[in-house]
C-alpha positions, 0 to 999 in steps of 0.5 A, spaced: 464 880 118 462 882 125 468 887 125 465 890 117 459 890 121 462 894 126 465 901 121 461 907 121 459 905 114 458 897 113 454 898 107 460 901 104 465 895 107 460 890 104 459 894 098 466 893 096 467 886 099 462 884 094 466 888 088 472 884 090 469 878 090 469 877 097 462 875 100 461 868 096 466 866 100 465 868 106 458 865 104 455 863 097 448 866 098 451 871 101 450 878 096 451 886 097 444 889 094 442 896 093 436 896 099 442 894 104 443 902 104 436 904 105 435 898 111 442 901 114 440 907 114 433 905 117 437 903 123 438 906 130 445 909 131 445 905 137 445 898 132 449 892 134 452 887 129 447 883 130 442 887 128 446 889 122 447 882 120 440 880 120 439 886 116 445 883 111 441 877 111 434 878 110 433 876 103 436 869 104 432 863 104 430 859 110 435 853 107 440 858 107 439 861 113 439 853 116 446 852 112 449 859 115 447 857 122 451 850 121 457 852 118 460 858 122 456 854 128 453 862 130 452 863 138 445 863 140 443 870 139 445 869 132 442 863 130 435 865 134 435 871 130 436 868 123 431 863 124 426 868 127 426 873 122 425 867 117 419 865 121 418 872 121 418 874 114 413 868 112 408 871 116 407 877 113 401 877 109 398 875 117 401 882 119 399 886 112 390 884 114 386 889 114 384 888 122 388 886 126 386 886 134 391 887 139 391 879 141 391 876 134 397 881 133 401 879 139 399 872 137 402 873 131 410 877 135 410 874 141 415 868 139 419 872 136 426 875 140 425 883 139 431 883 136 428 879 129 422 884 131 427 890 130 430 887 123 423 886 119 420 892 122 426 896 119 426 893 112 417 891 111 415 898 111 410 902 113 404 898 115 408 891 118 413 898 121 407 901 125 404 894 127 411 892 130 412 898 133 405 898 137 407 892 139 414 893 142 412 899 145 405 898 147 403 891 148 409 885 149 409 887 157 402 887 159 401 882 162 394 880 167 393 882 175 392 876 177 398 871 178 397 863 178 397 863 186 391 868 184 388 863 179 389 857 184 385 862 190 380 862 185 379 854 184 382 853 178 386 847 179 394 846 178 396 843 170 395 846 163 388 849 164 391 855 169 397 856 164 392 857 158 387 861 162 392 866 164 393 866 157 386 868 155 386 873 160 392 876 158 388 877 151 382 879 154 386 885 157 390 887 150 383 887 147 380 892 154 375 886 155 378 887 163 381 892 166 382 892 174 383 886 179 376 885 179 374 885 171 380 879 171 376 875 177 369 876 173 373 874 167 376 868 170 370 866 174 366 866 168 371 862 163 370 856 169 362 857 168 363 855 161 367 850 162 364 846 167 356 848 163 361 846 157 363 840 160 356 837 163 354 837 157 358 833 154 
């Protein structure tokens, strides 16, 4: 399967596997559509097997994608991006809201390998396209000024509040709610103002 990935026209290979009777066993589920055509040709020259497989694999069922995973013991990077496309698909009418902010849309990628993230955005066009594309190439490296150390030097304490306070600094800076070393230091001295004014309270 990897080397028909592999030729110059792979959907052709597919195509004629299907019209042998090929590809049920390879895999049941398994089956040549006529949008593979249109997906492959969506791809980057540069696409490896891999991406080319989850292309091939995009409309099975998360039962499926279990059972493939299982069967042929696929390598990490194969198992991850079966299951991450699955997940992926699931949270498509997340991806299709009207308004989506810089942070609620790296909440909803970030857990996913690029590769997945390759896959959906060549299959869900035009919006999920453009979402996915913003992300990759604008938002998934950002990351805050400010370090653990950083945090620590400001008083915040070692354990899981430092972990989700970076977190929430790094959403207030792909929201532009900070933007220098100074905006995140005001940005953390006031989310342990609220803390603390949180905590008294209670």
């Amino acid at each position: 399967m990897c080397l028909a990935l592999d030729e110059p026209d792979p959907v052709a290979v597919l195509h004629a596997a299907e019209n042998l009777g090929m590809l049920p066993h390879i895999f049941p589920a398994l089956h040549w559509h006529p949008n593979l055509a249109t997906w492959q040709q969506r791809l980057p020259p540069s696409a490896d097997a891999l991406l080319k497989m989850g292309i091939l694999t995009y409309t099975l069922s998360e039962r499926d994608r279990a059972t493939l995973i299982e069967r042929y013991r696929l390598p990490n990077d194969a198992a991850r991006l079966l299951r991450d496309v699955g997940t992926l698909h699931n949270r498509l009418p997340a991806l299709h809201q009207t308004s989506l902010s810089n942070s609620e849309l790296d909440a909803l990628l970030h857990p996913f390998g690029r590769a997945a993230l390759l896959v959906v955005r060549t299959v869900e066009q035009p919006l999920v396209d453009e979402r996915i594309t913003h992300y990759l190439n604008h938002l998934r490296d950002i990351v805050p000024l400010l370090n653990g150390h950083d945090l620590q030097a400001l008083g915040v304490p070692r354990g899981p509040l430092l972990g989700t306070l970076l977190q929430g600094l790094r959403a207030a800076r792909l929201d532009g709610q900070v933007a220098t070393h100074a905006d995140e230091e005001a940005w953390i001295r006031a989310a342990l103002d609220e803390g603390t004014r949180g905590s008294k309270e209670a």
